[in-house]
C-alpha positions as CSV (number, residue, x, y, z in Angstrom):
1,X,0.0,0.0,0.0
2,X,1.9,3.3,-1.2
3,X,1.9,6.4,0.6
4,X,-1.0,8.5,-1.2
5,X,-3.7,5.2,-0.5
6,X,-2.6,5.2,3.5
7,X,-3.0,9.6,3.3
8,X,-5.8,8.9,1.3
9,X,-7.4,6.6,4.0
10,X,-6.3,8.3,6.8
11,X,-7.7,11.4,5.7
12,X,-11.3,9.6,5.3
13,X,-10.7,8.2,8.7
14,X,-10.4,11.5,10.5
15,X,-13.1,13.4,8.5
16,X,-15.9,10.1,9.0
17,X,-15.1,10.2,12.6
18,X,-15.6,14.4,13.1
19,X,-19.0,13.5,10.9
20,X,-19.8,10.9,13.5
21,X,-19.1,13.0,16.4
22,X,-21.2,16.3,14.9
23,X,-24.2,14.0,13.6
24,X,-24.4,12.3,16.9
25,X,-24.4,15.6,19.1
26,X,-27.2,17.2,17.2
27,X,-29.4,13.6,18.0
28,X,-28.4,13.7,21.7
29,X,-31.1,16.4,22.2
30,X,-33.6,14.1,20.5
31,X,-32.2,11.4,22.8
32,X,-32.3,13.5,25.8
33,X,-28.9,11.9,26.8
34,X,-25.2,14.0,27.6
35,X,-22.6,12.2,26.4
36,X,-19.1,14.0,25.8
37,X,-19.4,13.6,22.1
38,X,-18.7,17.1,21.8
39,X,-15.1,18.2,22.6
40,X,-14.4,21.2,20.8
41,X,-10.6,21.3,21.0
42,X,-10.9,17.2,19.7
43,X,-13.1,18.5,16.7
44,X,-10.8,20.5,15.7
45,X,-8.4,18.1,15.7
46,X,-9.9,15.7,13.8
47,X,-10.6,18.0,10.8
48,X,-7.1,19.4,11.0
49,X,-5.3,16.4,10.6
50,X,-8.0,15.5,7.6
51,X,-6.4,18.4,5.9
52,X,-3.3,17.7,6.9
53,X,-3.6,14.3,5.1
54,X,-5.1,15.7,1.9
55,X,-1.8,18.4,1.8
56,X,0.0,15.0,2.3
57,X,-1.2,13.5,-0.7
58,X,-0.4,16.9,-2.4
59,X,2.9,16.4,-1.2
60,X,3.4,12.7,-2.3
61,X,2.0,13.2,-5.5
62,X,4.0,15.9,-6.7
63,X,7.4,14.4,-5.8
64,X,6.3,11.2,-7.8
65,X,5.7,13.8,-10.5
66,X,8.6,15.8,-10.1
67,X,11.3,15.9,-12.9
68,X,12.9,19.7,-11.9
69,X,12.5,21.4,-8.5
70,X,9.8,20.0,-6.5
71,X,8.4,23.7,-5.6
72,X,7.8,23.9,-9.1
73,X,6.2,20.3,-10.0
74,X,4.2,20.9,-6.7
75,X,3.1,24.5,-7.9
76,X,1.7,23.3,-11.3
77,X,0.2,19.9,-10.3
78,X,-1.8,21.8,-7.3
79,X,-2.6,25.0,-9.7
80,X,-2.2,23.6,-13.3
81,X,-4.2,20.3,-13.0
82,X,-7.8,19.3,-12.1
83,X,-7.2,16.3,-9.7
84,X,-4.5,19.0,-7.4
85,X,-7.1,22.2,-7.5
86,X,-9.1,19.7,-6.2
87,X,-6.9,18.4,-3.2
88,X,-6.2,22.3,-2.7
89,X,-10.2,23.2,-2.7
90,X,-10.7,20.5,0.2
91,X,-7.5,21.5,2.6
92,X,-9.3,25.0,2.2
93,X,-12.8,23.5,3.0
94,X,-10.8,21.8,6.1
95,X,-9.7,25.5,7.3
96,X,-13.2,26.7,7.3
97,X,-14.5,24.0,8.7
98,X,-12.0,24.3,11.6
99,X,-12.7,28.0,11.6
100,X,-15.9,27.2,12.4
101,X,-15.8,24.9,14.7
102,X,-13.5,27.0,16.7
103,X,-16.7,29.4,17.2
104,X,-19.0,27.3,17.7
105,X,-20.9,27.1,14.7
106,X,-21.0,23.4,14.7
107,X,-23.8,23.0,11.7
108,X,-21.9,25.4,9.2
109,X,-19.1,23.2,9.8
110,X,-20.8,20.1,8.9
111,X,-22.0,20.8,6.2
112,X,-18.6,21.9,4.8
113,X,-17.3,18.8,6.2
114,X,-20.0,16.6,3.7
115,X,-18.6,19.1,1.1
116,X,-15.1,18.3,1.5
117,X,-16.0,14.3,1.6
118,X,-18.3,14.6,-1.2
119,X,-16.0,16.2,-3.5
120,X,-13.3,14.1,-2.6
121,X,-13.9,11.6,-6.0
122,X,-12.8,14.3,-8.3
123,X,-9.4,13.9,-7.4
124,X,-9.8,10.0,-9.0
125,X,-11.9,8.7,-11.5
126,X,-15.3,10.0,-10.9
127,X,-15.4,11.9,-13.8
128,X,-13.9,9.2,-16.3
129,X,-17.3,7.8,-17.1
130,X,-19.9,9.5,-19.1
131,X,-22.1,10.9,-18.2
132,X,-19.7,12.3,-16.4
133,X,-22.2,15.0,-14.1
134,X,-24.2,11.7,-13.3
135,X,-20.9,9.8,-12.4
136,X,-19.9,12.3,-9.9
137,X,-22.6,12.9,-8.4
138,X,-23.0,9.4,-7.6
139,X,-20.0,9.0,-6.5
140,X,-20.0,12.0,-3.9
141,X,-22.9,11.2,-2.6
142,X,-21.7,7.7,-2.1
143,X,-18.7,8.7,-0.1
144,X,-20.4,11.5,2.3
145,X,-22.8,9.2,3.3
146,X,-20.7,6.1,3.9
147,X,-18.5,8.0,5.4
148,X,-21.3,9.4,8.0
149,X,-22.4,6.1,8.5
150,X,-19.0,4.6,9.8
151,X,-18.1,7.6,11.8
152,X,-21.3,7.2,13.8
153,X,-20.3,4.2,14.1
154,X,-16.6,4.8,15.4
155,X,-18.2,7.7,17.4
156,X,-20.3,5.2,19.1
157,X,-18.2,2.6,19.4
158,X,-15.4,5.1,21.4
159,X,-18.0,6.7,23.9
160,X,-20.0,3.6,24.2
161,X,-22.8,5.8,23.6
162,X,-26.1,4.9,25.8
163,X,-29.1,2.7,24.2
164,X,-31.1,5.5,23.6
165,X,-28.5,7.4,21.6
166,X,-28.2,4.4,19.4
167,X,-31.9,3.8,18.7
168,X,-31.6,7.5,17.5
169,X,-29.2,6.8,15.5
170,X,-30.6,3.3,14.3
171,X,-34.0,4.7,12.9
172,X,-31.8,6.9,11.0
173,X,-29.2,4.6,9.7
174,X,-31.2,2.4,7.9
175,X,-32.2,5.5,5.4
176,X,-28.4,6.5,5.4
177,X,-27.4,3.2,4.1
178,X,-30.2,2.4,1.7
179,X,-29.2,5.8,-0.2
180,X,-25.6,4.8,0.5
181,X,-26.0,1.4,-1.5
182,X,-28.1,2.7,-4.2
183,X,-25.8,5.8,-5.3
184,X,-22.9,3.0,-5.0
185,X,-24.7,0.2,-7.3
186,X,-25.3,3.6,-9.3
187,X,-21.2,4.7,-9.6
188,X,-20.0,0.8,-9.6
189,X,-23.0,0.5,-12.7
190,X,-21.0,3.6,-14.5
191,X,-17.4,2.6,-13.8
192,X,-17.5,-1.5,-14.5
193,X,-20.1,-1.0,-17.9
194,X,-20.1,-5.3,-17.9
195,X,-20.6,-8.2,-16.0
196,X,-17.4,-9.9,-16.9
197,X,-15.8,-7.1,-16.1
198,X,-16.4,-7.6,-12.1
199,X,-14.3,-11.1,-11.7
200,X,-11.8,-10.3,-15.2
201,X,-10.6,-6.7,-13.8
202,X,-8.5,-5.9,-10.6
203,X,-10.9,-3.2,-9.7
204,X,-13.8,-5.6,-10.3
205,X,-12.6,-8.1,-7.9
206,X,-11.8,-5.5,-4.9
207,X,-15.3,-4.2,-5.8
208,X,-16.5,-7.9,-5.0
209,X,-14.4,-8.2,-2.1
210,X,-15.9,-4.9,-1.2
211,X,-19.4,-5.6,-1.3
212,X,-19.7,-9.7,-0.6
213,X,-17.0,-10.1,2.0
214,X,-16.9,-6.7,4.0
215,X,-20.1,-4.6,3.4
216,X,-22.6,-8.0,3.8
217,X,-21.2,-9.2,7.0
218,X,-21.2,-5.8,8.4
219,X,-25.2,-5.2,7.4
220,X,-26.1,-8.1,8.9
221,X,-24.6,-7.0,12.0
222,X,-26.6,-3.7,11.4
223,X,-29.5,-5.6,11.3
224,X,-29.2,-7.6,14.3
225,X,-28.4,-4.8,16.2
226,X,-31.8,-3.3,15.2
227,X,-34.2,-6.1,15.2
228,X,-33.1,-7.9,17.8
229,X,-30.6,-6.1,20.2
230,X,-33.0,-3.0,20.1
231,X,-36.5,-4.7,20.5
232,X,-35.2,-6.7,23.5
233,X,-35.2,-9.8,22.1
234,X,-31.1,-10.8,23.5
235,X,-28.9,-9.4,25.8
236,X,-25.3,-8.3,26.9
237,X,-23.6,-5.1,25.8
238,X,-24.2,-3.1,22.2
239,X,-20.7,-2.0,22.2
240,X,-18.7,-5.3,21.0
241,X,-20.7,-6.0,18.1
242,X,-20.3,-2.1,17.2
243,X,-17.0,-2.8,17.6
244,X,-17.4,-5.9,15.1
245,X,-19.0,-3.6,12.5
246,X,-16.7,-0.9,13.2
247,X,-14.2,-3.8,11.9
248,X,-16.1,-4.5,8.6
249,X,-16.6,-0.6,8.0
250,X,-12.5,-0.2,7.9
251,X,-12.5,-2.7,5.5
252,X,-15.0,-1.1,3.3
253,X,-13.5,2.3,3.7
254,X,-9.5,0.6,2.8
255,X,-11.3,-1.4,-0.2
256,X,-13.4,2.1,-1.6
257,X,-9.6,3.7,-1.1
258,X,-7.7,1.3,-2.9
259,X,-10.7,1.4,-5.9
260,X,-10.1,5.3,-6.1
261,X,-6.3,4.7,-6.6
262,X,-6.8,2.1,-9.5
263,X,-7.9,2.0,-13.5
264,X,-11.6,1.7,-13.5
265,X,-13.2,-1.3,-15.1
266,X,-14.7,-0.1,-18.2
267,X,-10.6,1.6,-19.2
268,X,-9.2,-2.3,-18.0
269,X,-8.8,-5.3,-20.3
270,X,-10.5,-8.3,-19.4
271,X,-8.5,-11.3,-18.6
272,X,-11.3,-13.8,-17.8
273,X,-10.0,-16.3,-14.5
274,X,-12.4,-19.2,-15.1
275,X,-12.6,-22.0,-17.4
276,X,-16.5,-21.4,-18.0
277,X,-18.3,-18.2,-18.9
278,X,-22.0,-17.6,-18.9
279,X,-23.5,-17.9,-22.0
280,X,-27.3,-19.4,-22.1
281,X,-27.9,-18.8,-25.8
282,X,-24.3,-20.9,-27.0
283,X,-25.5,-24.0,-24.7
284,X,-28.7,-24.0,-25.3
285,X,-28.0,-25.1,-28.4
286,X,-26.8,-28.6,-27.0
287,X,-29.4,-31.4,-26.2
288,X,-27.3,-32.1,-23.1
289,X,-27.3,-28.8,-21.9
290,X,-31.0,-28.3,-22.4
291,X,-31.5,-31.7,-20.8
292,X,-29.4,-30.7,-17.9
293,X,-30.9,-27.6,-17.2
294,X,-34.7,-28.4,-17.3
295,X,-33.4,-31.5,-14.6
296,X,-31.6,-29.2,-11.8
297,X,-34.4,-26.5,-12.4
298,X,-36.6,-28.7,-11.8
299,X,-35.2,-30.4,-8.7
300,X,-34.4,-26.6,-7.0
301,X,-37.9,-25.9,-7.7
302,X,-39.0,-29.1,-6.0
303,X,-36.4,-28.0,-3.3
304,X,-37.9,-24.5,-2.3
305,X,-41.7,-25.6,-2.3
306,X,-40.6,-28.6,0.3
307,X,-38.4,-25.6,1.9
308,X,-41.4,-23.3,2.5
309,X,-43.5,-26.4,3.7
310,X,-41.3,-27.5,6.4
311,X,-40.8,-23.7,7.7
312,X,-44.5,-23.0,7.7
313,X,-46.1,-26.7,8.5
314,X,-43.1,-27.3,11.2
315,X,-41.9,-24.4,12.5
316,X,-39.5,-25.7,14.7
317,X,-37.7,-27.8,12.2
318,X,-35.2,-25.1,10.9
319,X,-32.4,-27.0,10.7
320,X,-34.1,-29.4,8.6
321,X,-35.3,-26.3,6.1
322,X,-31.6,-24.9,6.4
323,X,-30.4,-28.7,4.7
324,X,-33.1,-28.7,2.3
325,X,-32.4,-25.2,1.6
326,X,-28.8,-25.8,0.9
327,X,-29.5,-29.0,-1.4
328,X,-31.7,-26.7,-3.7
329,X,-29.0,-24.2,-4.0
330,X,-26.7,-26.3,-5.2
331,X,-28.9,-27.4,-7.8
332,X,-29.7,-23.7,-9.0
333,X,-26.0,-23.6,-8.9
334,X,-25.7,-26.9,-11.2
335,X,-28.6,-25.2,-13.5
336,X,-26.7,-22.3,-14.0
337,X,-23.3,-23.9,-14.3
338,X,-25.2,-25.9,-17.8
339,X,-25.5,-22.9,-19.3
340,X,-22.3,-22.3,-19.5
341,X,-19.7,-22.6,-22.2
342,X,-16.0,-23.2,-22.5
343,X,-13.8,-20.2,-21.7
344,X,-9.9,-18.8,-22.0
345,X,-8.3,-15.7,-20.5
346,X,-8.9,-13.7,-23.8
347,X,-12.5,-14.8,-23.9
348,X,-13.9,-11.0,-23.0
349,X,-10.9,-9.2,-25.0
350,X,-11.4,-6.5,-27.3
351,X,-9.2,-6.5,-30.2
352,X,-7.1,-2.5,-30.1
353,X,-8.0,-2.2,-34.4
354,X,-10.6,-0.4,-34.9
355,X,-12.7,-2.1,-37.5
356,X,-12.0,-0.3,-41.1
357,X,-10.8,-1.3,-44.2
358,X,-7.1,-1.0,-43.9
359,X,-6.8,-2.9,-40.6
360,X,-9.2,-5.6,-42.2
361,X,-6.3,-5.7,-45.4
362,X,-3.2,-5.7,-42.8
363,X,-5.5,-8.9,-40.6
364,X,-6.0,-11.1,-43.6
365,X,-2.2,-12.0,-44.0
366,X,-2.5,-12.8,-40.5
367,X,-5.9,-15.1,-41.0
368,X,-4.3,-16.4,-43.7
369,X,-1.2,-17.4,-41.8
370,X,-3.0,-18.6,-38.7
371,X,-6.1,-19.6,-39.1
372,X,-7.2,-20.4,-42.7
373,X,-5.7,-23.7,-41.9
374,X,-9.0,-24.7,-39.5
375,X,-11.4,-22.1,-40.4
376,X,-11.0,-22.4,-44.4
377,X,-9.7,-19.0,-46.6
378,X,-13.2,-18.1,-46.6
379,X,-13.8,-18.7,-42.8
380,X,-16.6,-21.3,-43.3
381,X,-14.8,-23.9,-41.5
382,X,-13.8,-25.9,-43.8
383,X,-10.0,-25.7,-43.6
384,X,-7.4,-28.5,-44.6
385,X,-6.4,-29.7,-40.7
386,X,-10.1,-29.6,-39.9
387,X,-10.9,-32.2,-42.6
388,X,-8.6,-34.7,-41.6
389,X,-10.2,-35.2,-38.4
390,X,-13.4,-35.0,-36.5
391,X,-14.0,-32.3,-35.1
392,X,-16.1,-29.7,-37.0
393,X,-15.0,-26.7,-37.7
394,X,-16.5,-23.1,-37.0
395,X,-18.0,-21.3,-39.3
396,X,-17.2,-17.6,-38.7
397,X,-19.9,-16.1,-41.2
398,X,-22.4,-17.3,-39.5
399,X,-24.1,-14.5,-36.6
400,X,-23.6,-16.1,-33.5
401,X,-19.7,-16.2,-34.2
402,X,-19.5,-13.8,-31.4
403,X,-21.2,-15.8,-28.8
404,X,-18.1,-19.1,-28.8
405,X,-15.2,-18.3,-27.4
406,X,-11.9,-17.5,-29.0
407,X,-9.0,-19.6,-28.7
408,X,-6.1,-17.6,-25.9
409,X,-3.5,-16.8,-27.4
410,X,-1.6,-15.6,-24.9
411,X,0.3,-11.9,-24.5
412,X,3.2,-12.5,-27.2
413,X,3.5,-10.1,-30.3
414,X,1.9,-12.8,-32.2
415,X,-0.8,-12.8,-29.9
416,X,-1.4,-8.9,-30.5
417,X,-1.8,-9.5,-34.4
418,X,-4.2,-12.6,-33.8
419,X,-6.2,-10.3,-31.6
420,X,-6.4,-8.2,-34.9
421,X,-8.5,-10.8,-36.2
422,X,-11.1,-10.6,-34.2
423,X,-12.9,-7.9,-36.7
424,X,-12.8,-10.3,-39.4
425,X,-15.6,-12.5,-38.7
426,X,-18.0,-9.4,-38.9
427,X,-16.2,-8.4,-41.9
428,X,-16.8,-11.7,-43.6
429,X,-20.4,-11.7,-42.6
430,X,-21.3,-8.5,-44.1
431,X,-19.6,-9.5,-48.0
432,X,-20.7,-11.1,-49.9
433,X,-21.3,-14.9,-49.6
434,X,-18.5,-14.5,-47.0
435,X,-15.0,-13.5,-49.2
436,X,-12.8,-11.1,-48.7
């Protein structure tokens, strides 16, 4: 982890806890609790050294950048470019907000402390996916609010805050995280652009990391701690399994950190990890597959009826329902897994010619060379090798070409100019009776 993701986190850190500490003040009133959540000289603090962390990754930046003096590089990169005015603009929202804090006006300062969180994407990649208004504003709303929702939590967790001041809080977070999720599915939506994208991309795979092993576990603690903790229904104290959430949240936080630091999805080339890929339409088209599927479809449909009649008809048999339960997911897993289709690293790549005339020209000496020998010069299938054996060949004219999957060729400089040819299967479908 390099220097400007640890600023960059520690500066969310500081400016989620003052967030926490300010929203949770303004509902002790409602609570009618006095905690001591509201320390001035500790507020100010906290937003200081948030600004002292953004001028770090100033700092760090601009000596990675720097090829002359470093006053210089670090004059132009925080005047002369749009990712260091903004890292400027935020150390000066962090002044004012300390300004105010120091007399008292603690609203005024939170609301330029949401300001400086939810302007903090533009100094990423917030703005690299059109439409780009839509794209940040998703993605600033995303991080003020997740970043008031785990300072309350922090906040909380360090003054053990009473059970009144955390019902307050818990009719209120359930609100903060819904619109938190949604304007996240929103920026994720924008940034990844495909499906295969989320498992074939680094970014794609912290995202999943993210969401499935961090921000799940920590919303089902949320929701425990509402709907059963609050109502009475168990025991003991709030303040270890805020603590356990508090755990899950620094995980989100460090995984949304390292996303900002990395090439988006959508500006990555897929390198598929699994031998299968998801394509319904391609195995259809096999008697086995069709077979297959309407059998584990039909079993995990079998499975969930017997599932809701053992929870409702015999309530206390859960564990029984949990083994059924589990038994008709795996054949929904097995039904899904027959409609997929062979698959190789370069299964979801994109080839870097753009499809025109004179990259079609330079690609048919390499078809020629490479592939004619299976596919046939005309791409019908019907190539020398293929003929001597079994196996039938592909005919590339045809319109689902798209839908099988491409033999890997690996990363060599032969592999680039096969990856050429992956416009020539359109090309041959639109002439004429499929020549060049």
């Amino acid at each position: 982890m390099d220097l400007v993701v640890i600023s960059r986190l520690a500066g969310h850190l500081f400016m989620s806890l003052l967030l926490g500490f300010l929203f949770l003040s303004a509902l002790e009133k409602q609570a009618d609790v006095k905690t001591r959540l509201l320390d001035r000289r500790l507020l100010i603090a906290l937003v200081l050294a948030a600004s002292l962390s953004v001028a770090s990754q100033l700092l760090v930046q601009s000596a990675l950048l720097a090829n002359a003096s470093f006053a210089e590089t670090l004059r132009a990169y925080a005047l002369g470019t749009w990712s260091g005015k903004i890292l400027a603009c935020r150390m000066l929202l962090g002044l004012v907000a300390a300004a105010l804090l120091s007399v008292g006006q603690n609203r005024l300062a939170f609301a330029i402390c949401l300001a400086f969180q939810f302007v903090a994407p533009l100094s990423g990649h917030a703005l690299s996916a059109p439409p780009s208004w839509a794209s940040f504003a998703l993605h600033g709303i995303h991080v003020a609010l997740a970043s008031l929702w785990f300072g309350s939590l922090a906040a909380l967790s360090l003054v053990g805050g009473p059970r009144e001041l955390l019902t307050a809080f818990s009719a209120r977070a359930a609100w903060l995280i819904m619109l938190t999720i949604g304007a996240g599915i929103g920026a994720a939506y924008l940034q990844v652009e495909q499906v295969p994208a989320l498992l074939g991309t680094a970014y794609g795979q912290i995202l999943l990391i993210k969401v499935v092993l961090l921000l799940v576990p920590a919303m089902m603690v949320a929701a425990w701690l509402r709907w059963r903790f609050l109502r009475g229904k168990t025991s003991g104290s709030h303040t270890r399994v805020l603590g356990i959430e508090l755990v899950f949240g620094i995980g989100v936080l460090t995984a949304a950190t390292l996303l900002s630091q990395i090439p988006p999805a959508r500006h990555s080339e897929i390198v598929w990890p699994l031998p299968f890929r998801f394509a319904p339409k391609v195995a259809l088209m096999s008697f086995e597959a069709r077979l297959d599927f309407i059998i584990w479809s039909a079993l995990a449909v079998v499975g969930l009826v017997l599932t809701v009649i053992v929870l409702f008809a015999w309530r206390q048999r859960r564990r029984e329902a949990s083994a059924v339960l589990a038994i008709t997911g795996l054949c929904g897993a097995l039904a899904l897994y027959s409609l997929t289709v062979t698959a190789t690293p370069t299964s979801y790549a994109i080839s870097p010619q753009p499809f025109e005339a004179q990259s079609i020209a330079r690609a048919k000496a390499v078809f020629l060379e490479n592939c004619a020998s299976c596919h046939g010069r005309t791409g019908h299938g019907d190539g020398i090798v293929l003929s001597m054996t079994p196996m039938e060949g592909a005919d590339l004219t045809k319109p689902h070409t798209n839908d099988h999957t491409m033999t890997s060729f690996g990363r060599s400089a032969a592999a680039l100019r096969m990856k050429s040819c992956r416009a020539l299967p359109m090309s041959l479908r639109r002439s004429t009776g499929g020549t060049w």
